[in-house]
C-alpha positions as CSV (number, residue, x, y, z in Angstrom):
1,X,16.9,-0.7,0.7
2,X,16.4,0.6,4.4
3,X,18.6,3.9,5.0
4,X,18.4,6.0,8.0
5,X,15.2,7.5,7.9
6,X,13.5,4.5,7.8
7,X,15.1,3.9,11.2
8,X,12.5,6.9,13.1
9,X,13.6,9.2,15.5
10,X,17.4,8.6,16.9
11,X,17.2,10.7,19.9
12,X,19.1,8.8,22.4
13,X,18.4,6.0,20.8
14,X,22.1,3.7,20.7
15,X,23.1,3.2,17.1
16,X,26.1,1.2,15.8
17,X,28.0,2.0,12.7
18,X,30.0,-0.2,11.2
19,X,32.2,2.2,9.0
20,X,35.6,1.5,7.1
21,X,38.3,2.6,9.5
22,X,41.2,0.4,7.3
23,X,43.7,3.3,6.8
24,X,47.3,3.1,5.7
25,X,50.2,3.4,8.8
26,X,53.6,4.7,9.0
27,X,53.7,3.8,12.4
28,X,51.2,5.4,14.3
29,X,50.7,8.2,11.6
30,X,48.3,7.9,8.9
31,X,49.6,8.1,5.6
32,X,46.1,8.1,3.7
33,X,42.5,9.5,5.4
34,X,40.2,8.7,2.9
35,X,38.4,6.4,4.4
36,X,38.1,8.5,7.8
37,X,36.7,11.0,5.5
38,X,34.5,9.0,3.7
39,X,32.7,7.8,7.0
40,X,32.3,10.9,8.5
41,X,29.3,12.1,7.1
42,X,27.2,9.7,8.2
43,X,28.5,9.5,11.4
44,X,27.8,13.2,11.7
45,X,24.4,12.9,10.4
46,X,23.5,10.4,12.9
47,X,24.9,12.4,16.0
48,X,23.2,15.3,14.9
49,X,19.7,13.4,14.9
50,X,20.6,13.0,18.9
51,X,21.7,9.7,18.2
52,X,24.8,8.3,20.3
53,X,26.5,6.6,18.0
54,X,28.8,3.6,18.4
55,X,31.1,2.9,16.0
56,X,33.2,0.2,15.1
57,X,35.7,-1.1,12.5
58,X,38.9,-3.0,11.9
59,X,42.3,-1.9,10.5
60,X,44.8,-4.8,9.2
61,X,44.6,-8.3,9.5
62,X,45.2,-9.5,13.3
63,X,44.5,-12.7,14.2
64,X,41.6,-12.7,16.4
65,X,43.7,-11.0,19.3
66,X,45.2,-7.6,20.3
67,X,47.9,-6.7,18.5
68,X,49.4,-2.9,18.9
69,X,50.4,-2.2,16.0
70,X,46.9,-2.6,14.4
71,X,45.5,-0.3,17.1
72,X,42.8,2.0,16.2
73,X,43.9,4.3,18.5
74,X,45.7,6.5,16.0
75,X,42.2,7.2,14.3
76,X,41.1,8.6,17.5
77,X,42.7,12.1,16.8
78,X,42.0,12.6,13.0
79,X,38.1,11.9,13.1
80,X,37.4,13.9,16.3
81,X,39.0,16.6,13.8
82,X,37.2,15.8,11.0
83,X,33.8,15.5,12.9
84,X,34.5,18.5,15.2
85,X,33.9,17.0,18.5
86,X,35.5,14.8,20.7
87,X,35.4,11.1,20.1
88,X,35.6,8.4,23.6
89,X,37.7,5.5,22.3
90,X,37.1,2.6,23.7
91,X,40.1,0.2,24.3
92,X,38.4,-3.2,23.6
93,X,35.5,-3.9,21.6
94,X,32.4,-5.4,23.6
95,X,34.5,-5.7,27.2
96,X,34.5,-3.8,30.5
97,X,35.8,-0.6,28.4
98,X,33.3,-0.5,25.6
99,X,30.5,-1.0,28.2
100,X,31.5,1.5,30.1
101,X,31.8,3.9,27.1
102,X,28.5,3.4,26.0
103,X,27.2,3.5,29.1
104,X,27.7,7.4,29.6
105,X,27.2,8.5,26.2
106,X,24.7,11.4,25.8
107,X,22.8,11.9,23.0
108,X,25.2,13.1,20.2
109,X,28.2,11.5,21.6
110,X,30.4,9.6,19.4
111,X,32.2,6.3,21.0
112,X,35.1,4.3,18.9
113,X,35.3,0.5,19.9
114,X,38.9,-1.3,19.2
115,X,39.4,-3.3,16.1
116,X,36.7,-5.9,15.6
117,X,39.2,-8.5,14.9
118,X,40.9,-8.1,17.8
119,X,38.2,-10.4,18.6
120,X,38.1,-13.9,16.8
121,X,34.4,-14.5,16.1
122,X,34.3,-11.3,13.9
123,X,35.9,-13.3,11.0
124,X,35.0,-17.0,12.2
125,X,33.8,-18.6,9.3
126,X,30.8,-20.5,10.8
127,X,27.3,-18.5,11.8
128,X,27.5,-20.4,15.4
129,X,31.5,-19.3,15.2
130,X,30.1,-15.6,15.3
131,X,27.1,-15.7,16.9
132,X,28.7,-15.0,20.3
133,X,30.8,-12.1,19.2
134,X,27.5,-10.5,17.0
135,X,25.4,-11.1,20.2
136,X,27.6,-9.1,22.5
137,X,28.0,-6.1,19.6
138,X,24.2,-6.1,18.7
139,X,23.8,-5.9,22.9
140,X,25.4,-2.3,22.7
141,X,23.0,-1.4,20.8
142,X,19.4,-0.5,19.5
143,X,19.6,0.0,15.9
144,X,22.5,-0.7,13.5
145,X,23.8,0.8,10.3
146,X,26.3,-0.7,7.4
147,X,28.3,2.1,6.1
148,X,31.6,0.5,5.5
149,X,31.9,-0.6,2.1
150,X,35.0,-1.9,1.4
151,X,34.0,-5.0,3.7
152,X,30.7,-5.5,2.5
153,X,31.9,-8.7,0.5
154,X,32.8,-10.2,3.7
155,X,30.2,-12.2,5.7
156,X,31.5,-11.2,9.4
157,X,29.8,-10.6,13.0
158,X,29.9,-6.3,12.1
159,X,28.8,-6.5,8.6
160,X,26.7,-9.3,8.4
161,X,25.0,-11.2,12.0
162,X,24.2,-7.9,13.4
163,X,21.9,-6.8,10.8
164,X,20.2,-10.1,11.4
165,X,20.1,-8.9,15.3
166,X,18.8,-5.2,15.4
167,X,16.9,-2.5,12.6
168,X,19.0,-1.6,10.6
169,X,20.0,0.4,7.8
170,X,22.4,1.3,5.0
171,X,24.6,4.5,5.8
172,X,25.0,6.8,3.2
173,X,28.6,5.7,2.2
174,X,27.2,2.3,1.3
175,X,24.0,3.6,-0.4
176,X,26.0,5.8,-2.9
177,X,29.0,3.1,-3.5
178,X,25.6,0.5,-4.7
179,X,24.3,2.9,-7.0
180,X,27.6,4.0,-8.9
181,X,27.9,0.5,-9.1
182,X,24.7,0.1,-10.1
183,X,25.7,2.3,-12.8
184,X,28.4,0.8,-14.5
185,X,27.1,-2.7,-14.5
186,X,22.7,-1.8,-15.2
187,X,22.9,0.1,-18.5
188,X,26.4,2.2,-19.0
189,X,26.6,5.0,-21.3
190,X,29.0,4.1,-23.7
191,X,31.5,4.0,-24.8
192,X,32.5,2.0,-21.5
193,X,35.9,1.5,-20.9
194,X,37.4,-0.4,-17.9
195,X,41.3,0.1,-16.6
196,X,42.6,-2.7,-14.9
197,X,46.3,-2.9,-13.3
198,X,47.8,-4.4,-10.2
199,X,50.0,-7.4,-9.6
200,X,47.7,-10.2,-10.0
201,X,46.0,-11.6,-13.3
202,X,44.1,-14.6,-10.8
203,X,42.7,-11.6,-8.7
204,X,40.8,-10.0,-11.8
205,X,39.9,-13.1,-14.2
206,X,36.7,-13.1,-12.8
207,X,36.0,-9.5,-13.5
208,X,37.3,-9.6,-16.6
209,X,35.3,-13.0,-17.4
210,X,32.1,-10.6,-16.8
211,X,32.9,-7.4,-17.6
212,X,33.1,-9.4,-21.4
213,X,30.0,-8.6,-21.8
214,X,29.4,-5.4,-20.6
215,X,32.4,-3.2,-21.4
216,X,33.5,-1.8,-24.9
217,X,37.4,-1.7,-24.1
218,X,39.6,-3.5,-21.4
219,X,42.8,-1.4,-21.3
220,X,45.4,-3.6,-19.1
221,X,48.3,-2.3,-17.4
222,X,50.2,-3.3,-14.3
223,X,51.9,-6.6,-13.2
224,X,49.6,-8.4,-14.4
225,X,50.3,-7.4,-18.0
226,X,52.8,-9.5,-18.6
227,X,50.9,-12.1,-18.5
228,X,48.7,-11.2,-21.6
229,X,52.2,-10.4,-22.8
230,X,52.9,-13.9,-22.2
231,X,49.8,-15.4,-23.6
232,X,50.8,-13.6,-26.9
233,X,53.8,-15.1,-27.3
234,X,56.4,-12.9,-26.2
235,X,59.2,-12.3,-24.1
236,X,58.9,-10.9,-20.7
237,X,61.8,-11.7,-19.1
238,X,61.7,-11.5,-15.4
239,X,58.4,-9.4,-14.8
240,X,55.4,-10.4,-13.0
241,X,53.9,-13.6,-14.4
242,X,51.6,-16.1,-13.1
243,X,51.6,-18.9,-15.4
244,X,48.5,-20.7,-14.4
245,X,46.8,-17.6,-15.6
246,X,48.6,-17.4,-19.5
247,X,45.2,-19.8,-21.0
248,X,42.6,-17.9,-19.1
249,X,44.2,-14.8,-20.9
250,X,44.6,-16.0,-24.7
251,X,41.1,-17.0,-24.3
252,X,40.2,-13.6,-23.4
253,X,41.9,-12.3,-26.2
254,X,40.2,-14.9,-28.3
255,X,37.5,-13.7,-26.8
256,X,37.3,-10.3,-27.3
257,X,38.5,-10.4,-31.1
258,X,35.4,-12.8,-31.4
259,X,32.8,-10.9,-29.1
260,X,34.3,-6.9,-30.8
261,X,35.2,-6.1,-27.4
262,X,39.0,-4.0,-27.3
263,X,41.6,-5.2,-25.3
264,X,44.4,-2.7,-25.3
265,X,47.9,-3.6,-24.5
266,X,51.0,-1.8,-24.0
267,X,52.7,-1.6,-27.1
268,X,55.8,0.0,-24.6
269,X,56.9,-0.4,-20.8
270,X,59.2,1.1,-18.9
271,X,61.9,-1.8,-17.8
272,X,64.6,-2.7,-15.0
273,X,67.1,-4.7,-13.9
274,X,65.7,-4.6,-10.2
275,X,62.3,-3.8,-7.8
276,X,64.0,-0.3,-7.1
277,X,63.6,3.4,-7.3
278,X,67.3,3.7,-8.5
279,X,67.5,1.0,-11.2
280,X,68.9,1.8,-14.4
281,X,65.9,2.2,-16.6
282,X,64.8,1.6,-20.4
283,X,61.7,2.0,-22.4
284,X,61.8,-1.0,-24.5
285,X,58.9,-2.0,-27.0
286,X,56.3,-4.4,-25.7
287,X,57.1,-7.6,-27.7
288,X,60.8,-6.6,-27.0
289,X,61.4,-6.8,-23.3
290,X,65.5,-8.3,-22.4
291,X,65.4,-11.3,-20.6
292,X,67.3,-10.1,-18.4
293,X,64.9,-7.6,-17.3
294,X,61.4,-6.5,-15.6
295,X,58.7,-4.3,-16.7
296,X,57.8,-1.6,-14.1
297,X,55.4,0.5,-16.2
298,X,53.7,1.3,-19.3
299,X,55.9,3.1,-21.5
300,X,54.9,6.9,-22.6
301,X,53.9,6.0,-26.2
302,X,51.5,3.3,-24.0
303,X,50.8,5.9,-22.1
304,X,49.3,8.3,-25.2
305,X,47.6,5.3,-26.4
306,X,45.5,4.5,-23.0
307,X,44.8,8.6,-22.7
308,X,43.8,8.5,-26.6
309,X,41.5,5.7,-25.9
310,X,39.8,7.0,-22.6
311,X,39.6,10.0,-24.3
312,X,35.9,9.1,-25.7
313,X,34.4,7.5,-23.2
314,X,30.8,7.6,-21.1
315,X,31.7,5.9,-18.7
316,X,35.0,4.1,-16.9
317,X,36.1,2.0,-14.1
318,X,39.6,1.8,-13.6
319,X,41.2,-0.7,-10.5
320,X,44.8,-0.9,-10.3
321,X,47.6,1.1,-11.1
322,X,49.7,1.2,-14.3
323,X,53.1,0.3,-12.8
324,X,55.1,0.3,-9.7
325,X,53.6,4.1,-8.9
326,X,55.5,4.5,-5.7
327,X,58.5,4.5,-7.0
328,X,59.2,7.8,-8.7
329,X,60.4,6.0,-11.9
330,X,57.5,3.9,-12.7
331,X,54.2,6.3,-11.8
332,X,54.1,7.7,-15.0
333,X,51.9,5.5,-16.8
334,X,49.3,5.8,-13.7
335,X,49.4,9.5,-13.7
336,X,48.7,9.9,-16.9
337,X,45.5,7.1,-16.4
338,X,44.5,9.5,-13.6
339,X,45.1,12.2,-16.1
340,X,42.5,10.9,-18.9
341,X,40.1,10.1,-15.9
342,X,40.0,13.7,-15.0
343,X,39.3,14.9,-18.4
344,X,37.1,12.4,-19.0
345,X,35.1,13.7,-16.0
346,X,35.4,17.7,-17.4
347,X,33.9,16.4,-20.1
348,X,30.8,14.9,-18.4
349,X,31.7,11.0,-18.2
350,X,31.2,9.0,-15.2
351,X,34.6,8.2,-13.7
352,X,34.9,6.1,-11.2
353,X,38.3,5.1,-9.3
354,X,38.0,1.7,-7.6
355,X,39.4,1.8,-4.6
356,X,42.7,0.3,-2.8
357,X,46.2,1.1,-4.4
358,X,44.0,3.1,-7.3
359,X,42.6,5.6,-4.6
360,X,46.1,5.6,-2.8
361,X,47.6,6.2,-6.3
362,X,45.9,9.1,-7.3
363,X,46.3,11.0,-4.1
364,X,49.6,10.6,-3.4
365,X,50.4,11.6,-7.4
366,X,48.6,15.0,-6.3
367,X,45.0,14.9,-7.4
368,X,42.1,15.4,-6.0
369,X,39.1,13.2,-4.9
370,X,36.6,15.8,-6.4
371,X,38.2,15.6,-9.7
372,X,36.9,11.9,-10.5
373,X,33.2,10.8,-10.9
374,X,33.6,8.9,-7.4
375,X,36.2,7.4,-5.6
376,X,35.2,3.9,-4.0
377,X,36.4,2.9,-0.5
378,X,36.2,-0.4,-1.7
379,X,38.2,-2.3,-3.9
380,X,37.6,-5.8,-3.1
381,X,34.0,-5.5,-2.8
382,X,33.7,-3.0,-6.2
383,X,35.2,-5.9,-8.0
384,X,33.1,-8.9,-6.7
385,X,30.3,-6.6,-7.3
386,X,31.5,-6.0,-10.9
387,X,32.2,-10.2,-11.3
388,X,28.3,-10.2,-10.5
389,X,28.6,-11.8,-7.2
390,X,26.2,-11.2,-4.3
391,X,27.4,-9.0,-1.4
392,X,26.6,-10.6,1.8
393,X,26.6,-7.2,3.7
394,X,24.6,-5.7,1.2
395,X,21.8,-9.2,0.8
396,X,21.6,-9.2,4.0
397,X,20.1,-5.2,4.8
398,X,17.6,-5.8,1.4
399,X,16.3,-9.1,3.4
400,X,13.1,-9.4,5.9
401,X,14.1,-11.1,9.3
């Protein structure tokens, strides 16, 4: 796969970057850089090649037209710190204002266009839908590079058309994201073990479906728990549940007794009466949940367990926290996930957090990104690769045109 070298000498040459800008908002303040971070050193290396570099992203989900509140303008501030220069943002994305912008660059200078999908044919779903909106983007332009992975599953005008339009290249972002990847799906050391919580059972059956065959142990926390609960026969009064899910998960279980894969469930959670940071709380045993109330959490004895059997590993993915984390109350069972992770990592397994709510989680319960093996920007596109599906953005860079 093409990355930056193969793209010659930049000097003044007009390169667009399609990075992932996507940061969490309390208003106009951001509540979680990562992902600035994370896109910074490409977009450094590039400017110090002499390149001017364009770059572009999106943040939210507006509906094809400008919409304040998903503004990148607050990103303005923080990566002009970050990259130690002064960034020109652009208040549209290919109109009078982007033009302009690019017009004057020097070599070195760093422009920002406006969200991408402030402009509809970014996420049209037709190639003749985009082909308007990739045209004007590619006519910035001389060269193009894909470094924002958490949007590499999507086939858009900024991930996808444009590298059909100009060279282009994989930043280094996207190059390292493939190769962890790469890792944990080409030949893991084992023992492989894969954490996966969240809300939604339907969101992961298909990782689950493939990672079957490929992991040792499945350890399953979050809302979507309850569901396995469910498929098991018990109680689970009013947590999380999505019943059209409670098959697909006693045949995993089937499954995995079958196959010797582990599938470790809670054998406690933390439970409520209500979605709320002041709820009376219990920890109640797994099969013994009151109807009258929800599970927020793994319990601490589940807690032990999932550290006991992470404890061993090679090699772990882990997507999805362990409970309602943001909520004092119920971010035990995640912290001490994060916990095993870290240890695992002292001890020389490769740990890898997958994105989203799991990156979120782990920062805002006070670790650090260099205490895991690596920290993906993307959680969507980490799971469809891990469900062995082709990544357009990624296809499309390994393909002659």
């Amino acid at each position: 796969m093409a990355d930056l070298a193969s793209l010659g000498d930049l000097r003044g040459k007009r390169v667009l970057v399609r990075s992932d800008l996507n940061v969490p908002l309390d208003g106009t303040t951001i509540t979680d850089d990562g992902r600035i971070r994370a896109s910074v050193p490409t977009i450094s290396e590039l400017s110090g090649a002499g390149a001017r570099v364009i770059v572009c992203a999106h943040l939210g989900r507006p509906k094809g037209a400008p919409e304040e509140k998903y503004s990148l303008r607050p990103v303005v501030g923080r990566l002009s710190e970050l990259l130690g220069r002064d960034v020109v943002f652009a208040t549209d994305t290919v109109g009078e204002s982007a033009q302009a912008a690019v017009a004057a660059m020097a070599d070195g200078d760093v422009v920002l266009l406006e969200n991408l999908r402030f402009n509809a044919g970014e996420t049209a779903k037709t190639d003749e839908d985009r082909a308007e909106f990739a045209d004007a983007l590619a006519g910035l332009a001389d060269a193009y590079v894909s470094d924002g992975f958490g949007v590499v599953h999507r086939k858009q005008a900024s991930v996808y058309d444009v590298a059909t339009r100009l060279p282009s290249a994989m930043g280094g972002l996207v190059r390292t994201e493939v190769e962890v990847l790469r890792r944990l799906t080409e030949d893991p050391e084992r023992p492989y073990a894969v954490v996966l919580g969240g809300a939604k059972v339907a969101d992961k059956l298909a990782v689950i479906d493939n990672l079957m065959g490929t992991a040792d142990r499945l350890l399953i926390g979050g809302g979507m728990l309850f569901t396995f609960l469910a498929a098991q026969g018990h109680e689970i009064g009013k947590s999380l549940f999505d019943a059209d899910s409670v098959d697909a998960c006693k045949g995993y279980l089937e499954r995995a007794e079958r196959d010797g894969v582990e599938i470790v469930l809670p054998v406690d959670v933390v439970v409520g009466k209500e979605f709320s940071a002041d709820t009376e709380t219990d920890v109640v045993a797994a099969d013994a949940i009151p109807a009258d109330a929800m599970g927020l959490d793994i319990g601490p004895e589940s807690a032990r367990l999932y550290a006991e059997r992470l404890a061993d590993t090679r090699t772990v993915f882990w997507n999805g926290p362990m409970g309602a984390f943001e909520m004092e109350p119920f971010a035990a069972g995640t912290k001490a996930v994060a916990q095993a992770l870290v240890d695992a990592t002292a001890g020389g397994a490769l740990t890898v957090v997958g994105g989203g709510d799991s990156a979120a989680a782990v920062r805002q319960l006070g670790f650090t990104d260099d205490q895991f093996g690596h920290i993906s920007t993307g959680g969507g596109a980490s799971l469809e690769y891990l469900e062995g599906k082709e990544l357009p953005g990624i296809a499309i860079l390994t393909k002659e045109h």
